[in-house]
Wavefront OBJ file of the C-alpha trace (Angstrom):
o trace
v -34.747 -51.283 38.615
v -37.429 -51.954 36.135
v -40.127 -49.380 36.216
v -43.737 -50.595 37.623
v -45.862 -52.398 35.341
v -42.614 -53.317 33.632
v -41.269 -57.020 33.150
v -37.727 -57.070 34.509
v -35.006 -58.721 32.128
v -34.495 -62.364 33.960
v -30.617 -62.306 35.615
v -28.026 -65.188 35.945
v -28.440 -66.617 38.974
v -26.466 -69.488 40.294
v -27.355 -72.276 42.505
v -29.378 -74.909 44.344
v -32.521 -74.650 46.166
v -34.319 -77.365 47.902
v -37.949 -77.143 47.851
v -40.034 -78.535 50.179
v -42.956 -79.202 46.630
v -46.429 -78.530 47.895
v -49.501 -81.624 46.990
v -50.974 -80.914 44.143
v -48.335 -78.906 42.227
v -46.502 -80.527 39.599
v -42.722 -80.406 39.530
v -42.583 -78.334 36.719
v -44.873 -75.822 38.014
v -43.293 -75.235 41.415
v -39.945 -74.979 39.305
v -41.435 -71.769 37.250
v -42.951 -70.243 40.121
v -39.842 -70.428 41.877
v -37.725 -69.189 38.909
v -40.072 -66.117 38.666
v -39.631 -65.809 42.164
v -35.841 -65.452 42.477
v -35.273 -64.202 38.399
v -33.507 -66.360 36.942
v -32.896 -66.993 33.391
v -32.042 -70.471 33.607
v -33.620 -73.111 35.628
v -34.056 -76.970 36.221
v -34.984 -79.700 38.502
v -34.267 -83.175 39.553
v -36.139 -86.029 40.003
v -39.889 -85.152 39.462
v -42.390 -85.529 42.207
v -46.081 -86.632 41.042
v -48.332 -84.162 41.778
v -49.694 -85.991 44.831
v -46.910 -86.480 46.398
v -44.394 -83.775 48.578
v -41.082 -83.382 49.611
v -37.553 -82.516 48.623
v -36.863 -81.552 44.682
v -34.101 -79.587 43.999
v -34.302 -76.754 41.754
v -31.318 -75.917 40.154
v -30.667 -72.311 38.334
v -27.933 -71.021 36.146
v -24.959 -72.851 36.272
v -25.807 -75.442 38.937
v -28.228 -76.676 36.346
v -25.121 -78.810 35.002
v -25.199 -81.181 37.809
v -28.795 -81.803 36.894
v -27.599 -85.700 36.424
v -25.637 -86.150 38.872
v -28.261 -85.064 41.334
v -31.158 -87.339 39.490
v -28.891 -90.553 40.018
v -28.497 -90.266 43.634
v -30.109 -92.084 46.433
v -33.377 -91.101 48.024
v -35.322 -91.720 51.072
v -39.081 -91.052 51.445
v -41.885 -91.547 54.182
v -44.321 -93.659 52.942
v -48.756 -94.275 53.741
v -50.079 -96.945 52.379
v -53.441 -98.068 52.684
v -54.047 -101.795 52.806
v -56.692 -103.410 51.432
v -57.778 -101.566 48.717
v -56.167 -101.252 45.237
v -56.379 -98.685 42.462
v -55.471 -98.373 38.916
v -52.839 -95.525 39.403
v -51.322 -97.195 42.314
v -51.852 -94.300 44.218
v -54.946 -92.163 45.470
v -55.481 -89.901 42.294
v -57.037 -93.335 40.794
v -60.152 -95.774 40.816
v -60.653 -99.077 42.881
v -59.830 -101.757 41.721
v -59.674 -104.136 43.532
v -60.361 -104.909 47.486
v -59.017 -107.708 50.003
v -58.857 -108.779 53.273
v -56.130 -107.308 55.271
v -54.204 -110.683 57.049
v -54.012 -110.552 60.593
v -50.359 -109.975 60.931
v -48.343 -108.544 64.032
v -45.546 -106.129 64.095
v -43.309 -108.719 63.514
v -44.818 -110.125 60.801
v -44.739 -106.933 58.876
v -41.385 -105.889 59.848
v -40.127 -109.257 58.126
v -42.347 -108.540 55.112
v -40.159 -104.860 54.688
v -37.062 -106.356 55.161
v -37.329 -109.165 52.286
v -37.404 -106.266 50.189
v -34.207 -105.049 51.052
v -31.245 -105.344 48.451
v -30.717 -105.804 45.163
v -34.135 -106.444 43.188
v -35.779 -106.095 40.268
v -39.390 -104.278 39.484
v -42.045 -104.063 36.786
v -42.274 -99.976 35.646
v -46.271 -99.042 36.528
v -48.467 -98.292 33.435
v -49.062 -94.864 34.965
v -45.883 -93.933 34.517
v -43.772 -91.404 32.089
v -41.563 -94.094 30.471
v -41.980 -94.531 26.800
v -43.145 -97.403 24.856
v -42.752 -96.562 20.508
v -42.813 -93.110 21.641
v -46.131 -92.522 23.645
v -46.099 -92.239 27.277
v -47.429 -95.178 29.172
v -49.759 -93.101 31.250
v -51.106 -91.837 27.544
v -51.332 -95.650 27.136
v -53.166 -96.410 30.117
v -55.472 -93.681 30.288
v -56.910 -95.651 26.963
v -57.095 -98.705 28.760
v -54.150 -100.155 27.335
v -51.331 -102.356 28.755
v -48.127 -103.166 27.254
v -45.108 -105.543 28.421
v -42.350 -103.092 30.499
v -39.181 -104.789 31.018
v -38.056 -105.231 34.901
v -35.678 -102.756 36.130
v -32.926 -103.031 38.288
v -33.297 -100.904 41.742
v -31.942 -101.602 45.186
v -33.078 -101.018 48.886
v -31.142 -100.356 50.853
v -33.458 -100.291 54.344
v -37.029 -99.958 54.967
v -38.410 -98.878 58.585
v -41.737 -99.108 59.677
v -42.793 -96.401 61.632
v -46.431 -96.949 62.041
v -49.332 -100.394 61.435
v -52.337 -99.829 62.732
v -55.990 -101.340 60.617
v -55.776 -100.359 56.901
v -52.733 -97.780 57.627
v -49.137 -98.499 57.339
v -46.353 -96.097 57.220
v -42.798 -97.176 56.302
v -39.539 -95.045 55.434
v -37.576 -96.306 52.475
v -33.824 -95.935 51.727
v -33.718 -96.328 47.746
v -31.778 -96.317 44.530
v -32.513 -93.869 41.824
v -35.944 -95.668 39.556
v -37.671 -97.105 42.445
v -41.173 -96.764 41.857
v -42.670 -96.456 45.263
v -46.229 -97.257 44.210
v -45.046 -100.459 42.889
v -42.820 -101.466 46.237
v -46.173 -100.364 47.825
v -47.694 -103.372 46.081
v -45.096 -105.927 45.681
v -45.447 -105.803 49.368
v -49.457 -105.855 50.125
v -48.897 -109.023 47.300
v -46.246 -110.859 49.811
v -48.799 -110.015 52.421
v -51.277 -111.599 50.933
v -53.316 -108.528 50.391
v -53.676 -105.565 48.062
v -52.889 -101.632 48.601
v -52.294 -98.421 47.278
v -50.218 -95.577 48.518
v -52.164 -92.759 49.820
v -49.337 -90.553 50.941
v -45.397 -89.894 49.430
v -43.212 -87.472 51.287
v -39.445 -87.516 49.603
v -37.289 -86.718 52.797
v -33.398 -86.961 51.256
v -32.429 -86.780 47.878
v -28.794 -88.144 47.977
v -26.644 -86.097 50.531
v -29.421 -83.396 50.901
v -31.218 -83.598 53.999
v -34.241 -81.907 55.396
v -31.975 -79.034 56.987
v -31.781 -76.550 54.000
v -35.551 -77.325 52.488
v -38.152 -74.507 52.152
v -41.895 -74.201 52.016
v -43.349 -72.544 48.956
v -44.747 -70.082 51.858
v -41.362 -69.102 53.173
v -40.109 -68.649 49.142
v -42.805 -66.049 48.871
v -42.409 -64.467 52.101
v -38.746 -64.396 51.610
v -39.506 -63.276 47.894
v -41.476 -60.592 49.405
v -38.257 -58.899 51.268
v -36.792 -58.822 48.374
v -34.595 -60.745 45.472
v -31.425 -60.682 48.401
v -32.718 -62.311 51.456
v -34.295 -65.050 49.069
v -31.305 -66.108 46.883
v -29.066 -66.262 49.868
v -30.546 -69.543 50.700
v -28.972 -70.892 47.416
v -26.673 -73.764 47.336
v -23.465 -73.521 45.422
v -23.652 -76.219 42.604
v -20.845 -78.390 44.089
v -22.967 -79.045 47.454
v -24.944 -81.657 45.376
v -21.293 -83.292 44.165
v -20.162 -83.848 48.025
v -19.813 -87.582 47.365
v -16.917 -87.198 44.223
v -13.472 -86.961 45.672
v -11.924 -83.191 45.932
v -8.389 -82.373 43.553
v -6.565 -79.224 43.816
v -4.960 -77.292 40.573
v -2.998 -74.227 40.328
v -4.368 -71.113 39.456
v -2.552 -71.250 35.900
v -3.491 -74.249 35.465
v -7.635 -73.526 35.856
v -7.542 -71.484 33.277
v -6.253 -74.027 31.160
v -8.985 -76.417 32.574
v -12.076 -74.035 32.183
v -10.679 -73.966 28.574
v -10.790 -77.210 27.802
v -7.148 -78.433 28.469
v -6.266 -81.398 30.383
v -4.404 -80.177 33.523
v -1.998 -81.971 36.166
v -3.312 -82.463 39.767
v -1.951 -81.217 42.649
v -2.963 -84.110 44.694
v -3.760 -87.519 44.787
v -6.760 -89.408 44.153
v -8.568 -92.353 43.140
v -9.193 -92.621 39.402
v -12.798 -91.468 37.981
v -14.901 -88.356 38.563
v -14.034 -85.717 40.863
v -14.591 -81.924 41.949
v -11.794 -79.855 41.009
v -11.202 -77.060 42.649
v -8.168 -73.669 42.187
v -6.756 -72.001 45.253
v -9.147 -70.471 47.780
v -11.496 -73.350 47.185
v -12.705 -72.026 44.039
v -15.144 -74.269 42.302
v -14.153 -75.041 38.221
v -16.504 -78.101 37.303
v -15.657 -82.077 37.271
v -12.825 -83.646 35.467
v -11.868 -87.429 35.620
v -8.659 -87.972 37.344
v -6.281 -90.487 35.502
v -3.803 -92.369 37.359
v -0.672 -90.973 35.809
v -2.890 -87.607 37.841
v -3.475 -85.874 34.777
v -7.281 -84.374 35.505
v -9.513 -83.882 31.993
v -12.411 -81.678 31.983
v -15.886 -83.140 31.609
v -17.834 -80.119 33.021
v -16.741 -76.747 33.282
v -18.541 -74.214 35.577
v -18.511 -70.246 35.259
v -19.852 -68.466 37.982
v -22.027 -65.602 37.147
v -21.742 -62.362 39.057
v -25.727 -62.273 40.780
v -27.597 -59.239 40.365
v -29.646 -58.425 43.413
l 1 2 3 4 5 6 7 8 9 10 11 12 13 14 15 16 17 18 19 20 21 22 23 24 25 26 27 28 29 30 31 32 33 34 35 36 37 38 39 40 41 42 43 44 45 46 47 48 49 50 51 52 53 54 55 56 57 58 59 60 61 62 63 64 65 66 67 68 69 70 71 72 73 74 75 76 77 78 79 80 81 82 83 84 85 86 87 88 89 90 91 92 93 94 95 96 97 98 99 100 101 102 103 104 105 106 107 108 109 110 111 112 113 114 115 116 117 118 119 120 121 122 123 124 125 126 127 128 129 130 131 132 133 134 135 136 137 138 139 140 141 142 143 144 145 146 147 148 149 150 151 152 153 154 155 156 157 158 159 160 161 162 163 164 165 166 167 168 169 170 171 172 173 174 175 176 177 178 179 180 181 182 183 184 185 186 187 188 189 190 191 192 193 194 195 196 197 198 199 200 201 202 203 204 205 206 207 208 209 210 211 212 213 214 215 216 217 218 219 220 221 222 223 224 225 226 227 228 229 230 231 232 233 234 235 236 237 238 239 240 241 242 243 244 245 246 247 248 249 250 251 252 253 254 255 256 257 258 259 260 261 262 263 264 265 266 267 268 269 270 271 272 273 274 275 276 277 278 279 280 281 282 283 284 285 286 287 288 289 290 291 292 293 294 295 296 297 298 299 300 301 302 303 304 305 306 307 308 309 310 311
């Protein structure tokens, strides 16, 4: 134990932990707190969250930050407030009006007909307040100088939209979306069909791929459980191949992981369809992802090496 007033060393620490991210902390803040939190010496997170808005972002430490990418190209889902009539320059709250509009006279049906045009395959214009690149700058960097360049359309998909609530200037949806939607945007690609304008005023992320709500934590219950102690807190950890639950499972022997966490391209001990998978040695012990070929010769593409946690 480090002696008082003394920083102690950071340890190894593997795993995932889904954080509920409070409004008004940026992603990367909320990662380091956490990290100080449970003391770990390696950390990372997927998919940032805008200040403003809350909800599920994983934060991975140690060795579960290799599935970093995986995690950022899944799926999400998040619980949207928009508020019609009104448009700002962010897109969101944090900006300046814009614009204003009449808000259409349109019944539940109406707007429930609006969402669902939306669903599919689709393409969508990147916001200027936004941290894509254009000859190197940010386009937020851009916009904040009042400038405006061409962005490309994008490729996205919805896959369902619910509306949950419509009531003046409010409406609340839940969207079901592909990795790069920009939910601000959607927010006003639909006001536009509407014949209106809006900004969103409220962005809870709900799912991030197979993660649901079950396993998230406040920031308050982090730092109580931090409080107890470095045990009771990284128990809630994840092991990294919870966030690969979607790639199909292959067995190898035990002599043969070794060879695999070395490098080597190993046989497979069962069948399975060709690409990515989660391989795994007796006792359902986790060695990384490998792609499966079809003569079922398995190749390494990530290893993972458990580190022994220090509580």
């Amino acid at each position: 134990m480090a002696a008082r007033g003394m920083k102690r060393d950071a340890d190894p620490v593997d795993g995932l932990l889904l954080l509920n991210k409070p409004l008004g902390m940026s992603s990367n803040r909320a990662l380091q707190v956490v990290r100080r939190l449970i003391n770990a010496r390696k950390a990372g997170h997927t998919g940032s969250l805008d200040p403003a808005a809350t909800g599920m972002l994983p934060l991975c430490f140690g060795e579960a930050t290799k599935v970093c990418g995986y995690v950022l190209d899944a799926d999400k889902t998040y619980r949207v407030t928009a508020k019609l009539g009104a448009a700002t320059d962010t897109g969101d709250a944090d900006g300046e009006q814009i614009w204003a509009a009449e808000v259409p006279p349109l019944d539940e049906n109406a707007w429930n007909d609006i969402l669902q045009s939306f669903c599919g395959d689709t393409t969508q214009i990147p916001p200027m307040y936004s941290a894509l690149k254009h000859n190197g700058k940010r386009l937020y960097e851009l916009a904040r100088k009042g400038e405006t360049v061409d962005r490309p359309p994008r490729a996205i998909r919805i896959d369902d939209i619910e509306m949950l609530e419509f009531a003046g200037t409010r409406l609340v949806f839940r969207v079901a979306c592909s990795k790069g939607t920009y939910i601000r945007v959607l927010v006003e690609d639909i006001a536009r069909q509407a014949g209106t304008v809006a900004h969103t005023v409220r962005l809870h992320r709900e799912t991030v791929g197979d993660f649901d709500g079950a396993n998230m934590l406040d920031m308050s219950t982090i730092e109580a459980l931090a409080e107890l102690g470095l045990e009771p807190l990284r128990s809630k950890l994840l092991p990294a191949d919870a966030a690969l639950n979607r790639l199909p499972e292959v067995l190898v022997s035990d002599e043969d992981a070794t060879r695999f966490c070395g490098g080597q391209v190993v046989k497979a001990l069962n069948e399975g369809p060709q690409g990515l998978a989660r391989v795994y040695a007796t006792e359902s012990r986790f060695l990384g992802v490998g792609e499966l070929a079809n003569d079922g010769q398995v190749a390494p593409r990530r290893v993972f090496q458990a580190q022994e946690q220090t509580p």
